[in-house]
N, CA, C and O atoms as a Tripos MOL2 file, in Angstrom:
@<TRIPOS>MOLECULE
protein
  312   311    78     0     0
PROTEIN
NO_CHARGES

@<TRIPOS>ATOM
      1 N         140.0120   96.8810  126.4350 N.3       1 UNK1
      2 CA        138.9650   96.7570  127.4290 C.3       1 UNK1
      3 C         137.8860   97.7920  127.1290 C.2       1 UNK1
      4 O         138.2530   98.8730  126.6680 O.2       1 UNK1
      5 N         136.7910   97.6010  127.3110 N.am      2 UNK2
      6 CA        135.5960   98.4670  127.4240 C.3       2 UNK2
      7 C         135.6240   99.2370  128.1100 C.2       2 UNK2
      8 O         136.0380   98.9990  129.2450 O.2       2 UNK2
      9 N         135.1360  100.7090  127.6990 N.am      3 UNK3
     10 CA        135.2120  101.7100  128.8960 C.3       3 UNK3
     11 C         133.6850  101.2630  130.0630 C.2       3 UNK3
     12 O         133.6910  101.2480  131.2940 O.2       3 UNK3
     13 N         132.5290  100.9510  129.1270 N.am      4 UNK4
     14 CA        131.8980  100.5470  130.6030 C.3       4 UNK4
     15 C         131.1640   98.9010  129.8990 C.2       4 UNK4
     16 O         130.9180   98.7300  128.7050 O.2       4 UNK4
     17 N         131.0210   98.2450  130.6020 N.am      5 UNK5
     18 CA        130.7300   96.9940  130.7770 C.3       5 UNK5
     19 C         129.9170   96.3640  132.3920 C.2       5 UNK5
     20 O         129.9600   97.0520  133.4120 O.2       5 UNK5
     21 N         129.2690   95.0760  132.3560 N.am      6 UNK6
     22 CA        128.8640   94.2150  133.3710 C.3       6 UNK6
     23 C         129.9600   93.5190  133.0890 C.2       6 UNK6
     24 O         130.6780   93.2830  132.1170 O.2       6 UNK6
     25 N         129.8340   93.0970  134.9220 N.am      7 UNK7
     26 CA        130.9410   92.3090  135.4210 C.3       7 UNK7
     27 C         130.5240   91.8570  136.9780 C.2       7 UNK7
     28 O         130.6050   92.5230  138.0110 O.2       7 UNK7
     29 N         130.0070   90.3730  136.7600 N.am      8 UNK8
     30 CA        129.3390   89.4320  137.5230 C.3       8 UNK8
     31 C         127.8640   90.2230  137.8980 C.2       8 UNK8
     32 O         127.3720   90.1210  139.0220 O.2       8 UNK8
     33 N         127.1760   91.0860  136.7230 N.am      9 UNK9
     34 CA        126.0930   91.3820  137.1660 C.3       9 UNK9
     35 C         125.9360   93.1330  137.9570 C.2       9 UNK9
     36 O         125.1130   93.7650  138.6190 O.2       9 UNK9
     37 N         127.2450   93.3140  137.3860 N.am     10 UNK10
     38 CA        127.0510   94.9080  138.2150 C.3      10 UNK10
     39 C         128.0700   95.7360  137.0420 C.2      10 UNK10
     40 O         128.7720   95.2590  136.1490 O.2      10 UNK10
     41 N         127.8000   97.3490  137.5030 N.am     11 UNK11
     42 CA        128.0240   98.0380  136.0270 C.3      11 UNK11
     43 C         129.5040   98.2320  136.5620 C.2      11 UNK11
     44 O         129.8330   98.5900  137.6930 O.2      11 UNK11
     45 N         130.0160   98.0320  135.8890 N.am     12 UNK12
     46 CA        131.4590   98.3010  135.9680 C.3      12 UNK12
     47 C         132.1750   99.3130  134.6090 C.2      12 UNK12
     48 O         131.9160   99.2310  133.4080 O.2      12 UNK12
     49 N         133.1530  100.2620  135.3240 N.am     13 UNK13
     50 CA        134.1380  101.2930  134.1560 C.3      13 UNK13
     51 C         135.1150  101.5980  134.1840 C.2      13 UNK13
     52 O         135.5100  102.2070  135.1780 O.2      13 UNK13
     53 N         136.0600  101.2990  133.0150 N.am     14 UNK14
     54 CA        137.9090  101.3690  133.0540 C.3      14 UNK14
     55 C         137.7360  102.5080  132.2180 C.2      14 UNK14
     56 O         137.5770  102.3660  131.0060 O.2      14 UNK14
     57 N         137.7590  103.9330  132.9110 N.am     15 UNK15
     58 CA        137.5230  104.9620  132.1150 C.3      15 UNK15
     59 C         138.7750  105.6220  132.5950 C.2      15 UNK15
     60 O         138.8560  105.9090  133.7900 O.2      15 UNK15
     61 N         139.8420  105.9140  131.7100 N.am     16 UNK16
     62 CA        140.9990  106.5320  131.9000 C.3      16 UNK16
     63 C         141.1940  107.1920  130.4700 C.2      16 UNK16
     64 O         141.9870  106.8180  129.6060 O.2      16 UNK16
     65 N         140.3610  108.1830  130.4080 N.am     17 UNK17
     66 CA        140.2160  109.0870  129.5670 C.3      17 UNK17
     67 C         142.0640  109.1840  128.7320 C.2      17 UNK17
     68 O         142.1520  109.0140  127.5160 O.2      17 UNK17
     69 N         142.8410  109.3550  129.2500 N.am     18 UNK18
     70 CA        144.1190  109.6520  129.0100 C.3      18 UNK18
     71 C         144.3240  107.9240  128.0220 C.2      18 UNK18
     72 O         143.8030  107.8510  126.9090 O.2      18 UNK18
     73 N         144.7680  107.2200  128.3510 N.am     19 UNK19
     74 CA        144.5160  105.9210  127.9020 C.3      19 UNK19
     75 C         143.6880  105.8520  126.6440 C.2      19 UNK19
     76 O         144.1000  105.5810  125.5160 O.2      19 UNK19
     77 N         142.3510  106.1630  127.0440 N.am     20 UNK20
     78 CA        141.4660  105.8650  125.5970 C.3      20 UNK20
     79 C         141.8980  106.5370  124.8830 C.2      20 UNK20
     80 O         141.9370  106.0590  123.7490 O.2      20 UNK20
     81 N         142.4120  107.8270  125.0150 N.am     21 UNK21
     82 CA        142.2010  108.5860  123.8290 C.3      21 UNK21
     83 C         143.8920  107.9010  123.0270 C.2      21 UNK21
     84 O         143.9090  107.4610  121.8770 O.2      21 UNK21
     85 N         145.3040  107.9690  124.0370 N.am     22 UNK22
     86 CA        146.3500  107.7250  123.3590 C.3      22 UNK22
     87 C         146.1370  106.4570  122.5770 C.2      22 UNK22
     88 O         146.7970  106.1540  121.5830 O.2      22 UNK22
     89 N         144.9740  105.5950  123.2020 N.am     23 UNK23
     90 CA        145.1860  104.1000  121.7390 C.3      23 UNK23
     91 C         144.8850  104.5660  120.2620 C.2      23 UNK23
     92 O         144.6380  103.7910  119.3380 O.2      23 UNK23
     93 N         144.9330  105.7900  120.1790 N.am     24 UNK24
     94 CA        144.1570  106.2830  118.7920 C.3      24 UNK24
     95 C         145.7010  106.2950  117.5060 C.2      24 UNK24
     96 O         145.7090  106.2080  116.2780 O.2      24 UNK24
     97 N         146.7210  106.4270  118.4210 N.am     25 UNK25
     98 CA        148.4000  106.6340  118.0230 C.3      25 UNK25
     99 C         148.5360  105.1280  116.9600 C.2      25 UNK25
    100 O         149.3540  105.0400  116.0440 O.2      25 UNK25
    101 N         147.4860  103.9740  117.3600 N.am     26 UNK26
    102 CA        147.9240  102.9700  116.5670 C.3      26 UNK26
    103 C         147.1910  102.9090  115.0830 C.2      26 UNK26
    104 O         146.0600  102.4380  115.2050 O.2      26 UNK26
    105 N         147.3570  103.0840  114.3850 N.am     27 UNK27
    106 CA        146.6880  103.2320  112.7370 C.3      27 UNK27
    107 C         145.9370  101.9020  113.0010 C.2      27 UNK27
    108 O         144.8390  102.1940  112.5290 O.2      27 UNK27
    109 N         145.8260  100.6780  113.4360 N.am     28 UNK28
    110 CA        145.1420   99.8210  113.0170 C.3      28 UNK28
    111 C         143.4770   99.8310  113.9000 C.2      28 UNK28
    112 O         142.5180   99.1330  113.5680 O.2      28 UNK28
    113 N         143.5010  100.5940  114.8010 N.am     29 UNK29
    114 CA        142.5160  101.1930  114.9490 C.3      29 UNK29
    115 C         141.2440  101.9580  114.5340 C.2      29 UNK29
    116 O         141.6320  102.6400  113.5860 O.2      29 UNK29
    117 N         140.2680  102.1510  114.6790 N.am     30 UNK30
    118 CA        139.5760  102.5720  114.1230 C.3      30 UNK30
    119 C         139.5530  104.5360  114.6320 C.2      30 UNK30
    120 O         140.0430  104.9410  115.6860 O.2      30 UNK30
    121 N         139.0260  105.2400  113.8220 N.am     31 UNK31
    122 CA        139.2090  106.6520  114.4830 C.3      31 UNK31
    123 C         138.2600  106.8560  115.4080 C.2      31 UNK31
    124 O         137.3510  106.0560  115.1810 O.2      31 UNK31
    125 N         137.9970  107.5790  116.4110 N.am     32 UNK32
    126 CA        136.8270  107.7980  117.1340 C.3      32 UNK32
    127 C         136.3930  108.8740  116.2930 C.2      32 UNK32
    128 O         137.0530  109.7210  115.6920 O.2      32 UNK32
    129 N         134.6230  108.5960  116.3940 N.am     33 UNK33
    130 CA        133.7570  109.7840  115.9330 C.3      33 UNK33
    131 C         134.0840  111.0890  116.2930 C.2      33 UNK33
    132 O         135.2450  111.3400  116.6180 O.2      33 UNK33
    133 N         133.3120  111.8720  116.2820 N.am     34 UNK34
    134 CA        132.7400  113.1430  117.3510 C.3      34 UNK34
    135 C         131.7750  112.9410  118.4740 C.2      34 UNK34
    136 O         131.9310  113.5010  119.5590 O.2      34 UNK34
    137 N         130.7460  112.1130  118.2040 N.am     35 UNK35
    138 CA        130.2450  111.8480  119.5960 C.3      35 UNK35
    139 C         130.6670  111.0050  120.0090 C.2      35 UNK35
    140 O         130.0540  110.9250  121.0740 O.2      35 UNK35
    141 N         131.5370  109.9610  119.9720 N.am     36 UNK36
    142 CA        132.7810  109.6780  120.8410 C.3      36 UNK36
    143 C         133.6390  110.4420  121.6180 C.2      36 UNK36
    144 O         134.0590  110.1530  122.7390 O.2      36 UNK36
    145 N         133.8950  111.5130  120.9110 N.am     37 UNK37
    146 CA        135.1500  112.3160  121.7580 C.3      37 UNK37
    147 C         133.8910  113.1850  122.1240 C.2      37 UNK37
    148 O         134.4190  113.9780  122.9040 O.2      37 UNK37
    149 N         132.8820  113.4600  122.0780 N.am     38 UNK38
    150 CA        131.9260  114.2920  122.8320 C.3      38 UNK38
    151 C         131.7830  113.6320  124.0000 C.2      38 UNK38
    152 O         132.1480  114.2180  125.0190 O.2      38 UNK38
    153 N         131.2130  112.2500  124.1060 N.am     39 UNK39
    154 CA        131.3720  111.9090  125.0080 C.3      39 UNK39
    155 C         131.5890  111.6300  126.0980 C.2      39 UNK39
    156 O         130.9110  111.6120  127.1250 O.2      39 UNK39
    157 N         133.7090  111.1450  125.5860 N.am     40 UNK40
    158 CA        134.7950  111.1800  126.7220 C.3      40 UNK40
    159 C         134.6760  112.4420  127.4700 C.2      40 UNK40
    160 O         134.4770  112.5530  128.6800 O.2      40 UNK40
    161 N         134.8160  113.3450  126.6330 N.am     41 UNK41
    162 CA        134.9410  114.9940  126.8240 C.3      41 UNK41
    163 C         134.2380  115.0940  128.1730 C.2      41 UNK41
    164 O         134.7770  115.6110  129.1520 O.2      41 UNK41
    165 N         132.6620  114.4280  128.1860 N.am     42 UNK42
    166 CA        131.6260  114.9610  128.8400 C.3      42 UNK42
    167 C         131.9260  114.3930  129.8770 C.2      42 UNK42
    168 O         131.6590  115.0300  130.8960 O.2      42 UNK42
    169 N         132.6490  112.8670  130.0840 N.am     43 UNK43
    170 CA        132.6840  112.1400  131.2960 C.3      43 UNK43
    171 C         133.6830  112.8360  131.7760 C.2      43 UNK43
    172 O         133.5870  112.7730  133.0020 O.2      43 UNK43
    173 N         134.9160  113.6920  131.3690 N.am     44 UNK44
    174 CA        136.0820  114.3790  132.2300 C.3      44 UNK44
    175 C         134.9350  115.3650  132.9810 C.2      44 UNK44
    176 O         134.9330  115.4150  134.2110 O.2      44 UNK44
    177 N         133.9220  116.1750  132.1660 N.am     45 UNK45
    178 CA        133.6850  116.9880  133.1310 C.3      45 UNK45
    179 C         132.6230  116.6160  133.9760 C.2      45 UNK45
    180 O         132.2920  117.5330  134.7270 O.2      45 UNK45
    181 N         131.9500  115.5300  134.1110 N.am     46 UNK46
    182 CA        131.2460  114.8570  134.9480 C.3      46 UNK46
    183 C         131.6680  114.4370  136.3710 C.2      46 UNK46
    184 O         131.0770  114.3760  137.4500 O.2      46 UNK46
    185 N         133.1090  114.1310  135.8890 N.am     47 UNK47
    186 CA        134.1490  113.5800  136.9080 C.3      47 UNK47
    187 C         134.6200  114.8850  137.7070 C.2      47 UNK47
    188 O         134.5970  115.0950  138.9190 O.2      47 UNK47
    189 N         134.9850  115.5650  136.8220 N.am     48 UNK48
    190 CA        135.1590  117.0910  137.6230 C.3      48 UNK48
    191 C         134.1490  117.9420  138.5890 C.2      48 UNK48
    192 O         134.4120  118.6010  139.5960 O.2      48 UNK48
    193 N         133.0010  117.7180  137.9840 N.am     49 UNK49
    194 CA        131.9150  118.1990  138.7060 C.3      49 UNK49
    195 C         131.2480  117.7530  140.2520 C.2      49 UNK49
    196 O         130.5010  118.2660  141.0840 O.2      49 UNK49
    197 N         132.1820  116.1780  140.0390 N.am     50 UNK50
    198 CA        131.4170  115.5040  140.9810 C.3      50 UNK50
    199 C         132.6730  115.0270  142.1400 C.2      50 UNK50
    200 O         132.5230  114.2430  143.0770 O.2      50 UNK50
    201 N         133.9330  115.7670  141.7460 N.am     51 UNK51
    202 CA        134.8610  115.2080  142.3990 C.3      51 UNK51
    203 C         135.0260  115.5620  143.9190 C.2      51 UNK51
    204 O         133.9560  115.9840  144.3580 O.2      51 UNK51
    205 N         136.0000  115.5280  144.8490 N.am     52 UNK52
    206 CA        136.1550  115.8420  146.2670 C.3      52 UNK52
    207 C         137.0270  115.1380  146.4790 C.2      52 UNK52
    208 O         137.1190  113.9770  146.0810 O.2      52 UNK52
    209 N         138.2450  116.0690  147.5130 N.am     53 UNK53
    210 CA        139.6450  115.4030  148.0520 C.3      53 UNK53
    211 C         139.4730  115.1970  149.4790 C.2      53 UNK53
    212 O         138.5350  115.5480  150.1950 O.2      53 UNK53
    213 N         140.4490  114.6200  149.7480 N.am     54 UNK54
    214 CA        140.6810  113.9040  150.4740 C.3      54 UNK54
    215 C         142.3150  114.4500  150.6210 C.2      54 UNK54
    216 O         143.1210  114.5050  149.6920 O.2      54 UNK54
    217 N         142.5440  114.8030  151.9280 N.am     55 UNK55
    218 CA        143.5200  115.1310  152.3400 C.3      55 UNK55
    219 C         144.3400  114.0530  153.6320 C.2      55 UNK55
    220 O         143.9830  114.0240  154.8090 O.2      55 UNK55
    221 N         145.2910  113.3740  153.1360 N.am     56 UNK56
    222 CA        146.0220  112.3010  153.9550 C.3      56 UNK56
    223 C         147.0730  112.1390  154.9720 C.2      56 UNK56
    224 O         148.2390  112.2450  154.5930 O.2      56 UNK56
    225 N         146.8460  111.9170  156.1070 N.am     57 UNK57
    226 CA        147.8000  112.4540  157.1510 C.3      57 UNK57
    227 C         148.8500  110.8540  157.2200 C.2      57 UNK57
    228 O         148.4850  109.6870  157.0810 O.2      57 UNK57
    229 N         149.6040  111.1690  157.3680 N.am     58 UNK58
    230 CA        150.7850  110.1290  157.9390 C.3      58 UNK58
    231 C         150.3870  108.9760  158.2080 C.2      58 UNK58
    232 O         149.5080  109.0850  159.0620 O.2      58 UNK58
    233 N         150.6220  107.5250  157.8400 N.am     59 UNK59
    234 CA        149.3250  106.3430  158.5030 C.3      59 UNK59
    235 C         148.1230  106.1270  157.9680 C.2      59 UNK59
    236 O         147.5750  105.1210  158.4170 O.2      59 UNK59
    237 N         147.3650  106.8780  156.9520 N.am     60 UNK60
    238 CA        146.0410  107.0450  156.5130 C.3      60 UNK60
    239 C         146.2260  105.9240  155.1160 C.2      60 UNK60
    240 O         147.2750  105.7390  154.4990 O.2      60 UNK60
    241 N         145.2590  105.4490  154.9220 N.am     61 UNK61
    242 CA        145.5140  104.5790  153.9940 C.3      61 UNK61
    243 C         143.9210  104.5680  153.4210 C.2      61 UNK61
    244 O         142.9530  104.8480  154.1270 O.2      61 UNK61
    245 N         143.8470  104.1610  151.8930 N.am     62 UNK62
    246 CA        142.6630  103.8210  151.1940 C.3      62 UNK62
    247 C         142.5590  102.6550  150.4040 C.2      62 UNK62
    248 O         143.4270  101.8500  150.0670 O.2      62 UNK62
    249 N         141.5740  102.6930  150.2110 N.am     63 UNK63
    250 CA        141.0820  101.2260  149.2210 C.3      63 UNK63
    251 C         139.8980  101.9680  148.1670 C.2      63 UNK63
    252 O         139.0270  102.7800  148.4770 O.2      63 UNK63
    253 N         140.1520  101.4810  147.0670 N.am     64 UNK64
    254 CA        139.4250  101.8170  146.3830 C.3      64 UNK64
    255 C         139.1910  100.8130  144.7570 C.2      64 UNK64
    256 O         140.2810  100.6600  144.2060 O.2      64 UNK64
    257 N         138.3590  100.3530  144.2080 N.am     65 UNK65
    258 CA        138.1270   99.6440  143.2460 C.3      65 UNK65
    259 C         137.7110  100.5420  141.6680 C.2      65 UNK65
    260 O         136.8010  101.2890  141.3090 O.2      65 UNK65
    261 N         138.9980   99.9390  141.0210 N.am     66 UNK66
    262 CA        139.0680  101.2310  139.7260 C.3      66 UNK66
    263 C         138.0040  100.8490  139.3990 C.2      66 UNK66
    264 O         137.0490  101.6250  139.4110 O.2      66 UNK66
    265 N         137.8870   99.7040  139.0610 N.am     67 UNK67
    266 CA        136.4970   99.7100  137.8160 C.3      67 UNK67
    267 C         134.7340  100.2790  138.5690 C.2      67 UNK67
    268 O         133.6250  100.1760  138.0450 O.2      67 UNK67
    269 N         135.0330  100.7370  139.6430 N.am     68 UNK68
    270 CA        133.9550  101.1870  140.0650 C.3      68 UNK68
    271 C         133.7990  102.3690  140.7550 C.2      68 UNK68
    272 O         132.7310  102.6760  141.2860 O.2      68 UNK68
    273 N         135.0670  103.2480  140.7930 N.am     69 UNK69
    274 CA        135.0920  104.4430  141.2660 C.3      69 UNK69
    275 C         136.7190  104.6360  140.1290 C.2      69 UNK69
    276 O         137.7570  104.0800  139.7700 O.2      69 UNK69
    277 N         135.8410  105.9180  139.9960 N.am     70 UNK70
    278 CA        136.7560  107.3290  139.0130 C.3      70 UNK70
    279 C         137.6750  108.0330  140.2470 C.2      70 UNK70
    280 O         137.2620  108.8070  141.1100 O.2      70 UNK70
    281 N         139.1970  107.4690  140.0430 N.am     71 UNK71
    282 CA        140.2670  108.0640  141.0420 C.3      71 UNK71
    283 C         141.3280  108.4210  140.6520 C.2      71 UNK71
    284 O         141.9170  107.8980  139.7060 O.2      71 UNK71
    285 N         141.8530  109.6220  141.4980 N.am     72 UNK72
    286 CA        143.3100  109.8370  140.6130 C.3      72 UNK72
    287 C         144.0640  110.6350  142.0690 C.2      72 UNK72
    288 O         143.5850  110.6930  143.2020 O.2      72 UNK72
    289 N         145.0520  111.0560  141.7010 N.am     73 UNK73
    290 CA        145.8960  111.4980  142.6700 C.3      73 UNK73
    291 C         146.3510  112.4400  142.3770 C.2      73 UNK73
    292 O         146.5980  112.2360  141.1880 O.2      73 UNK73
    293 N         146.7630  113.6760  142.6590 N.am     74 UNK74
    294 CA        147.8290  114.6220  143.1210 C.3      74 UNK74
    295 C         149.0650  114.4860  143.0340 C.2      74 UNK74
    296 O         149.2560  113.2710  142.9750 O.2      74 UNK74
    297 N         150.5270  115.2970  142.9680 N.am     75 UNK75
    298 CA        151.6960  115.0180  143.5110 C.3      75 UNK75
    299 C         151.5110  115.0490  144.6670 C.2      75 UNK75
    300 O         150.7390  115.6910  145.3800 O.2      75 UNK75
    301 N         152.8030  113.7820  144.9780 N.am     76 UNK76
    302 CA        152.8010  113.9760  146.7150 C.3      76 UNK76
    303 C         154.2020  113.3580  146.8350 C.2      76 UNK76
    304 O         154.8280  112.6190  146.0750 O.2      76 UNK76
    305 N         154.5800  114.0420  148.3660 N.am     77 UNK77
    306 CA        156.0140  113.2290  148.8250 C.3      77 UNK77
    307 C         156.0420  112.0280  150.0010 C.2      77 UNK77
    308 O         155.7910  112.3580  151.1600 O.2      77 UNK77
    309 N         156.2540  111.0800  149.7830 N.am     78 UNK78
    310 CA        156.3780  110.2600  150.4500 C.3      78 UNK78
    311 C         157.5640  110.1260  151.5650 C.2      78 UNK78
    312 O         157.6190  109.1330  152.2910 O.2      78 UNK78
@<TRIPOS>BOND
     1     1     2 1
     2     2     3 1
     3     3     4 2
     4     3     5 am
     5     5     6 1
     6     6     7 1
     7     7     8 2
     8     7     9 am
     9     9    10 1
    10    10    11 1
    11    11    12 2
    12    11    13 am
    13    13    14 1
    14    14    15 1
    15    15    16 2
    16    15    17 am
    17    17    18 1
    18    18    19 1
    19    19    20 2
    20    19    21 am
    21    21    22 1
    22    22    23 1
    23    23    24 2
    24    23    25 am
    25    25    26 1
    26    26    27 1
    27    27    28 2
    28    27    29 am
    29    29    30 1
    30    30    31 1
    31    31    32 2
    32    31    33 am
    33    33    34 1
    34    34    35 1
    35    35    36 2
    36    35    37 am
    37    37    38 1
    38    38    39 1
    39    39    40 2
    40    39    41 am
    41    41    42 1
    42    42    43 1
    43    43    44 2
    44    43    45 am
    45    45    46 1
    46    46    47 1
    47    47    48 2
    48    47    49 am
    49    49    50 1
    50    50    51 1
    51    51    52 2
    52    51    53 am
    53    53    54 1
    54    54    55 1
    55    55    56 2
    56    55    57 am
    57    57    58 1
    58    58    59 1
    59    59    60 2
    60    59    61 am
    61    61    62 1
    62    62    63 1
    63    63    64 2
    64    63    65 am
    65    65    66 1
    66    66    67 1
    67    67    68 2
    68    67    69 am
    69    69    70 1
    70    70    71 1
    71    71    72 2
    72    71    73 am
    73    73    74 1
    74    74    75 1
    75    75    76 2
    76    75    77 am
    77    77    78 1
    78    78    79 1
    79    79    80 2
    80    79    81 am
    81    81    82 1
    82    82    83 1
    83    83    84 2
    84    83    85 am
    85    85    86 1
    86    86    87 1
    87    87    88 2
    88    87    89 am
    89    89    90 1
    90    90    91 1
    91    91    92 2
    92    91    93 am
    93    93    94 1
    94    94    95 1
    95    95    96 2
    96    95    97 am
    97    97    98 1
    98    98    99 1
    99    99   100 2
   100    99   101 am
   101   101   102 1
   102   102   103 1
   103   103   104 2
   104   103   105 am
   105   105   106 1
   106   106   107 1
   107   107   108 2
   108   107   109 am
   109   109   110 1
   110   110   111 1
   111   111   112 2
   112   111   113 am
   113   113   114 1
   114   114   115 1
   115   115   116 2
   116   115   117 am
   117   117   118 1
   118   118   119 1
   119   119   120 2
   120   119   121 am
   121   121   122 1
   122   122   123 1
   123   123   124 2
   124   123   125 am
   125   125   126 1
   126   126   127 1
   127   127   128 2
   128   127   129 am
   129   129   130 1
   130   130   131 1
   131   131   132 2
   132   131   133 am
   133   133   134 1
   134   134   135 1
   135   135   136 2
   136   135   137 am
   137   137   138 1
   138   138   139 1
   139   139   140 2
   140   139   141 am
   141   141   142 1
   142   142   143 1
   143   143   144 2
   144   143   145 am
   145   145   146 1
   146   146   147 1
   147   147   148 2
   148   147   149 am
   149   149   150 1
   150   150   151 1
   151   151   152 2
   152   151   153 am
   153   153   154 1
   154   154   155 1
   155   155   156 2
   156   155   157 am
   157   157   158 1
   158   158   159 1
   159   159   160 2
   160   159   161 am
   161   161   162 1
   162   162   163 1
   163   163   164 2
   164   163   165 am
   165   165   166 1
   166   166   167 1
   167   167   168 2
   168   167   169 am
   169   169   170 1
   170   170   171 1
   171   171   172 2
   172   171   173 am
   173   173   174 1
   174   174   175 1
   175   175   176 2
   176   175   177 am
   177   177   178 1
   178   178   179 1
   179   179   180 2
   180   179   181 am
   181   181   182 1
   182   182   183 1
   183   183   184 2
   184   183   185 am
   185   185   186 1
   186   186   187 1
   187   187   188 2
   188   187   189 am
   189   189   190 1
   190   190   191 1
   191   191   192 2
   192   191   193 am
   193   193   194 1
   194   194   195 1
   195   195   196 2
   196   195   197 am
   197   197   198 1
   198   198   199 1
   199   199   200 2
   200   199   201 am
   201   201   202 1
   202   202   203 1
   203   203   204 2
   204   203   205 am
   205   205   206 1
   206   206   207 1
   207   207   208 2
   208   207   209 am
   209   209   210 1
   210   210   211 1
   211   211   212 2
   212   211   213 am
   213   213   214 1
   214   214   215 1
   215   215   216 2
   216   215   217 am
   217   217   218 1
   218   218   219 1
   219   219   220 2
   220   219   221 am
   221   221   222 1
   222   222   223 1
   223   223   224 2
   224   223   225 am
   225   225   226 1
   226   226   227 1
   227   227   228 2
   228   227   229 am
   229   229   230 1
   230   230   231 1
   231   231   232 2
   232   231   233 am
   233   233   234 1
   234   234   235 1
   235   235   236 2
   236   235   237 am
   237   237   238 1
   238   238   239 1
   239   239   240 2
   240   239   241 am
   241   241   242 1
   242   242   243 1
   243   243   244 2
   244   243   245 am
   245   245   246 1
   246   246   247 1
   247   247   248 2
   248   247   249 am
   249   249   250 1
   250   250   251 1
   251   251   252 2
   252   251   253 am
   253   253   254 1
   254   254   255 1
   255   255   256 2
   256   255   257 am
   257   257   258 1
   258   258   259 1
   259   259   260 2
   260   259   261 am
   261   261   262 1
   262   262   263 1
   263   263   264 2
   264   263   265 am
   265   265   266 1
   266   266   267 1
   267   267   268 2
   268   267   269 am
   269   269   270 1
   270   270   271 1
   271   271   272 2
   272   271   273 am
   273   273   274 1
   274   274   275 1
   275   275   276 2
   276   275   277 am
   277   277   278 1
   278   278   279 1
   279   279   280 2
   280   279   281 am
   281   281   282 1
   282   282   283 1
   283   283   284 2
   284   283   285 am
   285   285   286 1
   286   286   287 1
   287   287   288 2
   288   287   289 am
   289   289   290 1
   290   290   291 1
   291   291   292 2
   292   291   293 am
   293   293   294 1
   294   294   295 1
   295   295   296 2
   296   295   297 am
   297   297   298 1
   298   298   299 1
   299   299   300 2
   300   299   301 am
   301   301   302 1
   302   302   303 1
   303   303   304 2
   304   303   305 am
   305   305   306 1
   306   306   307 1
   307   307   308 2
   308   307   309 am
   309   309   310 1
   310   310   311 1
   311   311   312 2
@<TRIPOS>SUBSTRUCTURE
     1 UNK1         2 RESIDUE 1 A UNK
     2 UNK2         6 RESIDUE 1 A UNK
     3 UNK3        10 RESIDUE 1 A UNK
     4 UNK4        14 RESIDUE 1 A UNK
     5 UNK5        18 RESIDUE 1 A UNK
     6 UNK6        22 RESIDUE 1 A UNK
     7 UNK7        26 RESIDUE 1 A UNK
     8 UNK8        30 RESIDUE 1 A UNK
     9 UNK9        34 RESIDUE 1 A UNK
    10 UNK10       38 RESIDUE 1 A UNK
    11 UNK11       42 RESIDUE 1 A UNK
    12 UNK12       46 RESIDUE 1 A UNK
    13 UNK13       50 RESIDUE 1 A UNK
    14 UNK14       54 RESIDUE 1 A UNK
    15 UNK15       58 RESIDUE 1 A UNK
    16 UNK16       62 RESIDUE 1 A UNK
    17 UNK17       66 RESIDUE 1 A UNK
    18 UNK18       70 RESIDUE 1 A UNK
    19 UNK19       74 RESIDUE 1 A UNK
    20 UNK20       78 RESIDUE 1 A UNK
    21 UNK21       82 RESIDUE 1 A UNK
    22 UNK22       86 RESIDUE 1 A UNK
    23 UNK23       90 RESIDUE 1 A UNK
    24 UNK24       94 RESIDUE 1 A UNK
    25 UNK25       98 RESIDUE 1 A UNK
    26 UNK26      102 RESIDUE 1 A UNK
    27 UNK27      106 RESIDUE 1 A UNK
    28 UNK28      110 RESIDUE 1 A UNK
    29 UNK29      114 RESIDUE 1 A UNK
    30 UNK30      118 RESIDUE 1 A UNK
    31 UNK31      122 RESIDUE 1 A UNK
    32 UNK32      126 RESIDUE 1 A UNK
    33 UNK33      130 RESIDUE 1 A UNK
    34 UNK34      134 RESIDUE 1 A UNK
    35 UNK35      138 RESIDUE 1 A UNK
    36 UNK36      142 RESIDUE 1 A UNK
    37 UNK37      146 RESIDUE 1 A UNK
    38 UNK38      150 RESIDUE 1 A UNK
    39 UNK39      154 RESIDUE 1 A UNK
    40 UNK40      158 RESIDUE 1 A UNK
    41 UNK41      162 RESIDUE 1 A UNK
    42 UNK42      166 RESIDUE 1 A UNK
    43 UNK43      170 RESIDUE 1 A UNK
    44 UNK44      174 RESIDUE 1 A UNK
    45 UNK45      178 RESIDUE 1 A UNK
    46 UNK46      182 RESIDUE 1 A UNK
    47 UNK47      186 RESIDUE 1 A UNK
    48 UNK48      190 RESIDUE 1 A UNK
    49 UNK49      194 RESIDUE 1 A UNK
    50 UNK50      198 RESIDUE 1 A UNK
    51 UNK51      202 RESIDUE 1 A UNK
    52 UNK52      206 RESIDUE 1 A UNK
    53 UNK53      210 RESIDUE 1 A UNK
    54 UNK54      214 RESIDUE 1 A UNK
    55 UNK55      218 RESIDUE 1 A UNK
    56 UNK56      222 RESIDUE 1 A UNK
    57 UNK57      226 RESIDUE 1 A UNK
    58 UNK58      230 RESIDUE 1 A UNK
    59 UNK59      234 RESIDUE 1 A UNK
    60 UNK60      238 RESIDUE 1 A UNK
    61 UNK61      242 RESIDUE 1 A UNK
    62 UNK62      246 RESIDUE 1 A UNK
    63 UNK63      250 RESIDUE 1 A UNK
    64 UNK64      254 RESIDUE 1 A UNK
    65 UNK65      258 RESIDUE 1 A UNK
    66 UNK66      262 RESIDUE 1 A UNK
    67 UNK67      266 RESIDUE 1 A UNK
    68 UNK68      270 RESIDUE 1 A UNK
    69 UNK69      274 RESIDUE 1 A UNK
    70 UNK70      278 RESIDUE 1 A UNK
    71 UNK71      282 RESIDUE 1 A UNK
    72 UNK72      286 RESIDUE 1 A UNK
    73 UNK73      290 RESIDUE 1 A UNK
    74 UNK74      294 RESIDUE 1 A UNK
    75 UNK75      298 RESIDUE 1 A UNK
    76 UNK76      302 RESIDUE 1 A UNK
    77 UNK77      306 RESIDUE 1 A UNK
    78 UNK78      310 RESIDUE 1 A UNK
């Protein structure tokens, strides 16, 4: 999959930095550049820069659409 692409007309991104980089493990691949991995690099800290939590009480529930929001989670106990 493309890290960013249109999809029905709107910008859409399957950016799971962790993911892109491990498909590199398959030799039939091609190698990524340097401004490739400059890149990725730059979108982790883009994502970092721009991030904010969200703290969830008992009952609280979310929705969220990967290909259009950058999300991840914490440990937590259920």
């Amino acid at each position: 999959m493309q890290v960013f692409y249109f999809a029905e007309e709107y910008f859409s991104t399957n950016r799971h930095n962790y993911y892109i980089k491990t498909a590199q493990r398959f030799d039939e691949l091609p190698r990524f550049t340097g401004s490739q991995i400059e890149a990725l690099d730059m979108l982790d800290e883009i994502a970092e820069e721009l991030r904010f939590y969200i703290i969830f009480e008992p009952g609280d529930i979310q929705f969220l659409h990967n290909h259009v929001t950058a999300d991840g989670r914490t440990i937590y106990r259920d």
